[in-house]
ZAMARGU-4260 file (C-alpha; in steps of 0.2 Angstrom, whole numbers, plus 5000, padded with zeros to 4 digits):
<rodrens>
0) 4861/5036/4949 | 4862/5023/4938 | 4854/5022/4923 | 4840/5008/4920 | 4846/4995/4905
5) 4834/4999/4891 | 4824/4981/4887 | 4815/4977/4869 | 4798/4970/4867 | 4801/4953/4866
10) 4815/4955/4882 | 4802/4966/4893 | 4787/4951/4889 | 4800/4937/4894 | 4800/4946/4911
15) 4786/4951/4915 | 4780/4932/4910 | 4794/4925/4923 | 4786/4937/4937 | 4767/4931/4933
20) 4774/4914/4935 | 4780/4917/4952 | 4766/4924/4957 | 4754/4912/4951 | 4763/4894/4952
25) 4760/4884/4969 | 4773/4892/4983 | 4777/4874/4986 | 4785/4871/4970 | 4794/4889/4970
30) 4800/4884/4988 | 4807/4868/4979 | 4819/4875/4967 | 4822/4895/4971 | 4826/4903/4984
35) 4814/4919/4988 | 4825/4934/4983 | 4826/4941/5002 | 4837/4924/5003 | 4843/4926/4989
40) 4852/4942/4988 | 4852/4947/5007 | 4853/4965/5012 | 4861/4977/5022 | 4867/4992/5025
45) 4878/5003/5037 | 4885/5018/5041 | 4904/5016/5038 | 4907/5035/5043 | 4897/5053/5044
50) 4895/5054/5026 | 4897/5035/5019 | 4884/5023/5017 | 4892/5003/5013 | 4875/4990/5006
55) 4881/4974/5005 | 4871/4960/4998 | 4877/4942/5002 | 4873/4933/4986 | 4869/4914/4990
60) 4877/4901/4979 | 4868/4898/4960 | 4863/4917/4960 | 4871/4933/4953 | 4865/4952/4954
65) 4866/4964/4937 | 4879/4979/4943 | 4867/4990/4929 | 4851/4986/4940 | 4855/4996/4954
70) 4847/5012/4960 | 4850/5021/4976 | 4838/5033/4984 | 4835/5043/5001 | 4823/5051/5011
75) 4830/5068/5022 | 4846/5064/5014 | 4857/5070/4998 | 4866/5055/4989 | 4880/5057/4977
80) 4887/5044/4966 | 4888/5027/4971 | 4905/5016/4970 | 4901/5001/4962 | 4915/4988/4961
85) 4917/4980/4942 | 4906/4965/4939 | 4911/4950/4926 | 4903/4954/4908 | 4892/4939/4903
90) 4882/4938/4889 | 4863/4939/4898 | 4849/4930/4885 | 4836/4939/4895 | 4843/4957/4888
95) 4852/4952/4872 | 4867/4958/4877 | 4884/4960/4889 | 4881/4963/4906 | 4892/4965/4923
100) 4887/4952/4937 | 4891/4951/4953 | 4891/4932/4964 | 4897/4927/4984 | 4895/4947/4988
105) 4894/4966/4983 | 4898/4980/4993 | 4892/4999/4986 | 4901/5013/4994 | 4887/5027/4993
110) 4892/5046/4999 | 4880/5054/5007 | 4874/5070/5015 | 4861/5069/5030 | 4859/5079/5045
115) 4849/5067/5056 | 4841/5050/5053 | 4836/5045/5033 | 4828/5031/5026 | 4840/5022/5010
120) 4829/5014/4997 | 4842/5003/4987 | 4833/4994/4970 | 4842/4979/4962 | 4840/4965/4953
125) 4845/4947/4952 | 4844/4928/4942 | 4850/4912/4947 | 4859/4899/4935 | 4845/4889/4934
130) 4835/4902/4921 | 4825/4911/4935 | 4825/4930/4934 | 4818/4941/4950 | 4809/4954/4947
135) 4815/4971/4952 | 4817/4972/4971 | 4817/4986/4983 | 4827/4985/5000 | 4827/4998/5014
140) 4838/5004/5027 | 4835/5015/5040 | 4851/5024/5044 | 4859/5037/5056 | 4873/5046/5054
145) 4887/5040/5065 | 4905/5044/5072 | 4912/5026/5072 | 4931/5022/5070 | 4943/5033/5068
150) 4953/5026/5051 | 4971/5023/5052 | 4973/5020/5068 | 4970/5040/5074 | 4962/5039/5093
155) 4945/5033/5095 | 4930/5039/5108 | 4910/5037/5105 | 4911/5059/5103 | 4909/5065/5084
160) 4926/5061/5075 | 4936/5073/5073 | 4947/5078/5056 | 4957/5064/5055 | 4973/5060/5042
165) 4963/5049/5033 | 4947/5060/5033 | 4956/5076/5028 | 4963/5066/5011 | 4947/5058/5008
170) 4938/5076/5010 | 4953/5085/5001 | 4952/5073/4985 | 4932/5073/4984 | 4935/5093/4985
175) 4943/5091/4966 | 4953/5107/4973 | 4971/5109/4967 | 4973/5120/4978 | 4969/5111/4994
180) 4973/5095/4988 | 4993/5099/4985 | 4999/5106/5000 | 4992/5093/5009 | 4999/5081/5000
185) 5016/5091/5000 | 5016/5089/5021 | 5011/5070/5020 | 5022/5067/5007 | 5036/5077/5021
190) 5032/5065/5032 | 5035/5050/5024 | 5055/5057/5020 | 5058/5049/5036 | 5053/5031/5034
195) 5064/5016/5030 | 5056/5017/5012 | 5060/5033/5009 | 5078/5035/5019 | 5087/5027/5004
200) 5090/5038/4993 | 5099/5050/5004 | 5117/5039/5002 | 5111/5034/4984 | 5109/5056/4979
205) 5123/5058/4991 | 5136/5047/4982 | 5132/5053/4967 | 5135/5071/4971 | 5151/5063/4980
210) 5154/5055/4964 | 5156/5072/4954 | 5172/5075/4964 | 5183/5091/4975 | 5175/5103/4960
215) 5159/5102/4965 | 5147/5118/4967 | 5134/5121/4979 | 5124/5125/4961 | 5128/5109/4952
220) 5125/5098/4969 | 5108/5106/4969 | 5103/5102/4951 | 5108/5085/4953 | 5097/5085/4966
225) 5083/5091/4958 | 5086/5079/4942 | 5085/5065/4953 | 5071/5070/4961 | 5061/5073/4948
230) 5066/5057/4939 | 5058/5048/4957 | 5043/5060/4956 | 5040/5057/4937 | 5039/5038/4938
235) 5031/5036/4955 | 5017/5047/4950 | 5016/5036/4934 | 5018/5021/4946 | 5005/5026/4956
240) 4993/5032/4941 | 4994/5015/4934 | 4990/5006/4950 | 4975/5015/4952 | 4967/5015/4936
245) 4975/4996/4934 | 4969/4992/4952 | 4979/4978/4957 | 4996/4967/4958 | 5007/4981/4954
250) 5015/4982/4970 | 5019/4967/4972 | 5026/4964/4952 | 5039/4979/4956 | 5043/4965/4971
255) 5048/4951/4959 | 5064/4943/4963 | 5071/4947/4946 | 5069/4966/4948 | 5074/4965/4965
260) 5090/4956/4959 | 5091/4968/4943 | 5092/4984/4957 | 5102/4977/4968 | 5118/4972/4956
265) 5113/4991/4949 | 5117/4996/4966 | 5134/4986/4965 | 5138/4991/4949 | 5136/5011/4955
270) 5148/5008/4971 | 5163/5001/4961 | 5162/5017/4953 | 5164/5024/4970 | 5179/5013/4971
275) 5186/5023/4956 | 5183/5002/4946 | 5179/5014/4931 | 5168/5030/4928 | 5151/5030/4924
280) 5143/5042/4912 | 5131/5038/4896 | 5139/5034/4880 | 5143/5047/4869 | 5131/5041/4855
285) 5116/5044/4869 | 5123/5060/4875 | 5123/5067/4855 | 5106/5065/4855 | 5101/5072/4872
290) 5111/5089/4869 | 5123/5100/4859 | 5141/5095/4856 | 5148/5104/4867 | 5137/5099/4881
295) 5139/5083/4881 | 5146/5076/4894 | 5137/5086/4908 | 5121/5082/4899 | 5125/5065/4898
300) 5127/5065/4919 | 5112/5072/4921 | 5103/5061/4911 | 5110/5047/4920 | 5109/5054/4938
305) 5088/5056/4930 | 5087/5038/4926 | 5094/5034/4945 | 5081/5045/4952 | 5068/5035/4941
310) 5074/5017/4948 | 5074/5025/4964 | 5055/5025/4965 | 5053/5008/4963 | 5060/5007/4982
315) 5047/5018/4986 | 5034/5013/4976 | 5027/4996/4988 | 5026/5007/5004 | 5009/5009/5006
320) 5004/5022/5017 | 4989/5030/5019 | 4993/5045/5007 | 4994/5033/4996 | 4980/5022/4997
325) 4970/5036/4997 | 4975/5042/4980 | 4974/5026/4974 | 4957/5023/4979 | 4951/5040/4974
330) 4959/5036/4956 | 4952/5018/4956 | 4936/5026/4960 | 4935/5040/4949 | 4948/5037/4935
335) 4953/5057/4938 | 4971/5055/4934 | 4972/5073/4935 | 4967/5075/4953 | 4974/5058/4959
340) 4991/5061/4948 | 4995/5079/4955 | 4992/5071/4973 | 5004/5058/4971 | 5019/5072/4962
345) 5013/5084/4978 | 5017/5070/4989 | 5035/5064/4980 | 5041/5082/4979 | 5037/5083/4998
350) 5048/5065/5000 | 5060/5072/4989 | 5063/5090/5002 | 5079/5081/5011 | 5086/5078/4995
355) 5084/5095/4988 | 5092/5098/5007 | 5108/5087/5004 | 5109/5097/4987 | 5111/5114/4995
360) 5121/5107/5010 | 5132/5098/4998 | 5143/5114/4996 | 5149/5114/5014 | 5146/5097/5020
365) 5157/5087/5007 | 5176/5091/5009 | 5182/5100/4994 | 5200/5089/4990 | 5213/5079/4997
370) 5214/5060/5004 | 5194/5066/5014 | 5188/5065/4996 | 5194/5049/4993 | 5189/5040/5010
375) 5173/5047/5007 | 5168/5042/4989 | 5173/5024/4997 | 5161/5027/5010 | 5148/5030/4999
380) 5153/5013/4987 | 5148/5003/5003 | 5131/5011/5009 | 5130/5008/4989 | 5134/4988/4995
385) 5124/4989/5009 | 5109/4995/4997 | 5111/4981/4986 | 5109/4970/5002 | 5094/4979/5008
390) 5087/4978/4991 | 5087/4957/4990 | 5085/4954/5008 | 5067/4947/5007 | 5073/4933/4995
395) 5086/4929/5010 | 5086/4919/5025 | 5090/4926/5040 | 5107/4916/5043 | 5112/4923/5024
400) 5107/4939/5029 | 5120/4941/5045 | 5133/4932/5035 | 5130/4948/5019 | 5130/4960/5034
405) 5146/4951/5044 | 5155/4952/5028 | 5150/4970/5023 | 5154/4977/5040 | 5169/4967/5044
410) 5177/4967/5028 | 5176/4989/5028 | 5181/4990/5046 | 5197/4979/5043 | 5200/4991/5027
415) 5199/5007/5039 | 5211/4997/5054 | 5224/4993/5043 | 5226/5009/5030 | 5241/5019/5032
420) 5231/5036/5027 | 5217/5033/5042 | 5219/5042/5056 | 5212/5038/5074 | 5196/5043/5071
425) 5194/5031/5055 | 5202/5018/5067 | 5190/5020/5078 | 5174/5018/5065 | 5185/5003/5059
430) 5183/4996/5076 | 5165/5000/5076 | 5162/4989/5061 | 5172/4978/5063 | 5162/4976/5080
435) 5144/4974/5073 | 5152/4961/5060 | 5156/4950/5072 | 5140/4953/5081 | 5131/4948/5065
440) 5143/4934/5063 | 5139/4929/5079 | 5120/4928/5075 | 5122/4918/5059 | 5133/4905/5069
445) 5121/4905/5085 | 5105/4903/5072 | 5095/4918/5077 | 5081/4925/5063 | 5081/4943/5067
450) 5099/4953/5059 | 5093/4969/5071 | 5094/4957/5086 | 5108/4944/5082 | 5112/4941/5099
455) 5096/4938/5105 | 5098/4918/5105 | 5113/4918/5111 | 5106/4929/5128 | 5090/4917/5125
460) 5078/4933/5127 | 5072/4933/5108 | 5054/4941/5107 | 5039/4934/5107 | 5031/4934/5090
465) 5013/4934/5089 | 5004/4918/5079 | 4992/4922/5066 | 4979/4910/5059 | 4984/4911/5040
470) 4969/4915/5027 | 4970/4911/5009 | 4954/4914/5000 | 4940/4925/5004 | 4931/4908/5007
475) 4944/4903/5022 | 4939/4922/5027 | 4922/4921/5027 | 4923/4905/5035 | 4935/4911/5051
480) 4924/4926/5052 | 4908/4916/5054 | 4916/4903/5067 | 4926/4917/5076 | 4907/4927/5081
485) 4906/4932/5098 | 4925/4939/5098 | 4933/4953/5088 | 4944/4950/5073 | 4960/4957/5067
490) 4964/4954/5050 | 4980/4955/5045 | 4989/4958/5026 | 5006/4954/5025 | 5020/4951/5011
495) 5038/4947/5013 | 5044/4960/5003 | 5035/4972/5012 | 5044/4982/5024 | 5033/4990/5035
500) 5024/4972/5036 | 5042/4968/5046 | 5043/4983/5055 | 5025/4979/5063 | 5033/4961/5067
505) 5047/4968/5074 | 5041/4982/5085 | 5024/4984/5086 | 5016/4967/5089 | 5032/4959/5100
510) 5028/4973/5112 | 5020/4965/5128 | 5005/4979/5130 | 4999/4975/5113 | 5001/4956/5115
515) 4991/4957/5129 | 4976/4966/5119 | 4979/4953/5103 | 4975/4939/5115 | 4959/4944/5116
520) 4957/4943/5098 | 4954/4933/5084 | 4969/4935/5074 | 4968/4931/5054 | 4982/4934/5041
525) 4984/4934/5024 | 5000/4932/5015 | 5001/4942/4999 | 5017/4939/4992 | 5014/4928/4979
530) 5000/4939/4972 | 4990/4925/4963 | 4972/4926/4962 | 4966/4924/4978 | 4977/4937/4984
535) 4972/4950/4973 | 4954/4945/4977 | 4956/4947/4996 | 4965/4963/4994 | 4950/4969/4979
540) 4938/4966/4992 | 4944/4976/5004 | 4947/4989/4992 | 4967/4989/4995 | 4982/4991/4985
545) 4995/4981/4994 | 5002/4977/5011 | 5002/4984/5025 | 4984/4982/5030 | 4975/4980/5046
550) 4954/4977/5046 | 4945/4974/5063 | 4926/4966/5063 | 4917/4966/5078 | 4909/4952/5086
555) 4896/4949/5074 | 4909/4948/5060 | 4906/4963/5053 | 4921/4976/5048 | 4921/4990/5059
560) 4918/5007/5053 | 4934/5017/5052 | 4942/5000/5060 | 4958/5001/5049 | 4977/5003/5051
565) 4986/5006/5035 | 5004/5006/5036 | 5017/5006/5051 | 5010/5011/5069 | 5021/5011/5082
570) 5018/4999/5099 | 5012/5015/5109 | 4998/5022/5096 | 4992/5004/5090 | 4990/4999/5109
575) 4979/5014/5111 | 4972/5009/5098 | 4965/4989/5103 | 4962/4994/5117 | 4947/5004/5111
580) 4943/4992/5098 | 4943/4980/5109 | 4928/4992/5119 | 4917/4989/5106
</rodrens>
């Protein structure tokens, strides 16, 4: 519970002279000039899950509430420690000293345990600008304990929920168990190998292995493996730390043109070494320091392949899944880095498990000499390219895009078609590519705006994209909210350089079955990828990291309980999904 600001004498008089003087000065003149604190500060309060209660007070204009006035009790139920979000410090003359404040709105996440029905008795406080301090006021609530929504758009039904993904982190972190929380995190982490976040760093750890040459050992494929792993695992728990305990705009600053730029001529600067341009290793002077003389130059590869692994996670850093969001949430929350830390290592490990695999493979995959070697090692060089596009292509057009990828794929396939030392099989991949450049060629020239359907202009079946009404404040917000009422409302976070954002675009929402459940939605979108102020306000109230995110209210504009999608779905799941939301 919180804990009451202590007042002095004089402070204490000034009040309780205030709250005479409401009570005794003519209503007519109070009704004038303030507003009466149930209009003020309006309350309420729902059950956003079995074991979450979210208050809310809409705070009219003029007014502010004190974050250290608040106090939560319950009748037939057990509370644990409220959420509360950070208020601005102002200096208060009332108490002499700094205070958090809250204006617009404040939402209070409060945990609780109740069998049956309870009655929540929420105490707060509140002023307006114009000098007048309410006294103390006590709000109540009766509750029940509900099902509601399913989070991350897991099946819904009106029976009790089941364990969900979402519910079993949430549960797993508020345990404070190590051991519960890191084999969890281990499999979800497992999972998200297989995303288009994740994917690259296969051909990035496979082309460095590559890059060792015919010698190469199942042993020292394997520890290069684990070096670059744990450089990934190191920074991306430290990334993800500092987002949580930082709270906001991290995501998005690792999305800045300049480091994109800065990864992406990286990227090409490590596939000329593929090319045999040169050979990279760390300069002597840095190897002296890391290691013994006579250890030098292996030392010195590993610390490099280490520092690769460490770049690496800033490609899987701004993929927000809900692993993610819910250690970040639980770090915001609870500023228990050790908890939140070993959740996010546990869950880099687990994304780092094909790695550790293309390590131990790497000893009878890779061919161990002759021209293979060669053609391989160039093979590598261009997925190295073919990163360094990927890398950029939010700060592309689509046209340039095509044209990076015509060039990429053409100019390789021409390379393999007209060696001397290919035999058919390389022909035929040179054909291959040289195929899908001209069809990317194609798509530049014909003016189409998707790379993975270049053609679909040119055949004049191009999907249909759905329109979003485009929010930028969380005053257009409340504004859409209140003239959308009677329907229900999907609310949208997106940012160019997010990439399950496009992925939803490009497969979920052009799917005809979930188009047909949009339509009968309100359909809202914010565009993060500036990250100015507003942006990081929408996103802080929401309690969200970053894009991807979906929220849902219901006709009376209020957010579902459970009523969120955080990273990709696919069209099948997320059509399951609206169609039950749509229920409601």
């Amino acid at each position: 519970m919180s804990e009451r600001v202590p007042l002095s004498f004089a402070a204490l008089l000034r009040v309780l002279l205030i709250a005479m003087t409401m009570l005794t000065a003519g209503a007519a003149h109070a009704d004038d000039e303030y507003l009466p604190p149930e209009q003020a500060f309006k309350f309420s309060a729902r059950m956003a899950d079995r074991q979450t209660v979210e208050v809310q007070f809409a705070i009219a204009p003029g007014y502010y509430m004190y974050r250290e006035r608040f106090e939560f009790k319950a009748e037939n139920a057990s509370l644990q420690t409220p959420q509360l979000p950070e208020g601005k410090v102002k200096f208060d003359e009332t108490f002499q000293k700094n205070v958090e404040t809250y204006r617009e709105v404040v939402r209070v996440i409060v945990p609780v345990e109740a069998s049956g029905a309870f009655t929540l008795k929420v105490t707060s406080q509140g002023c307006a600008d114009k000098g007048l301090c309410y006294a103390p006021m006590e709000s109540v609530a009766e509750l029940t304990p509900t099902a509601g929504l399913q989070p991350t758009g897991a099946t819904l039904s009106n029976a009790p929920a089941p364990a969900t993904e979402m519910g079993r982190i949430e549960a797993a972190l508020k345990s404070g168990k190590l051991l519960a929380i890191v084999p969890l995190f281990l499999v979800l982490g497992l999972g998200l190998a297989f995303t288009p976040c994740v994917l690259p760093m296969v051909p990035i750890l496979s082309s460095i292995i590559v890059g060792e040459g015919a010698q190469t050992t199942r042993k020292r494929a394997f520890l290069l493996s684990v070096v670059y792993s744990l450089g990934m695992a190191l920074i991306y728990t430290a990334l993800g730390v500092a987002a949580g305990l930082i709270g906001e705009g991290l995501a998005a600053a690792l999305q800045k043109p300049a480091i994109l730029i800065a990864f992406a001529l990286l990227m090409a600067a490590f596939s000329l070494a593929m090319f045999d341009v040169y050979q990279m290793q760390m300069p002597a002077f840095i190897q002296a320091r890391l290691v013994q003389a006579s250890e030098r130059q292996a030392a010195g590869k590993l610390a490099g392949v280490f520092v690769m692994g460490a770049l690496s996670a800033l490609i899987v850093g701004p993929c927000v899944a809900a692993p993610l969001a819910g250690a970040l949430i639980y770090i915001s929350q609870t500023r228990d880095v050790l908890v939140g830390g070993s959740a996010l290592f546990a869950m880099a490990v687990g994304m780092s498990i094909p790695l550790l695999l293309v390590g131990v493979s790497a000893g009878t995959l890779l061919p161990r000499a002759g021209a293979w070697m060669v053609e391989v090692k160039r093979f590598f060089g261009v997925l190295m390219l073919a990163m360094a596009l990927w890398m950029v292509s939010s700060l592309l057009p689509a046209q340039m895009q095509m044209l990076g990828w015509a060039l990429l794929a053409g100019g390789y396939g021409a390379y393999l078609l007209w060696s001397r030392r290919a035999g058919w099989a390389a022909k035929a991949c040179g054909l291959l590519f040289g195929v899908l450049g001209a069809v990317q060629l194609t798509g530049a020239a014909t003016g189409a705006s998707d790379p993975l359907a270049p053609l679909a202009k040119l055949r004049g079946n191009e999907a249909v994209h759905v329109e979003f009404r485009r929010v930028k404040s969380l005053a257009e917000l409340d504004a859409a909210l209140k003239q959308a009422q009677g329907k229900t409302v999907m609310f949208d976070f997106y940012a160019d350089w997010c990439v399950s954002c496009k992925e939803m675009e490009k497969f979920t929402f052009t799917d005809p079955r979930v188009q047909e459940q949009l339509e009968k939605m309100v359909l809202l979108q914010a565009d993060v990828t500036a990250n100015n102020d507003d942006d990081k306000a929408l996103l802080k109230r929401f309690r969200l990291f970053g894009p991807p995110g979906i929220i849902f209210f219901d006709r009376e504009g209020r957010e579902i309980p459970g009523g969120r999608v955080i990273g990709f779905q696919n069209a099948e799941r997320f059509h399951t999904f609206l169609e039950q939301v749509n229920r409601i």
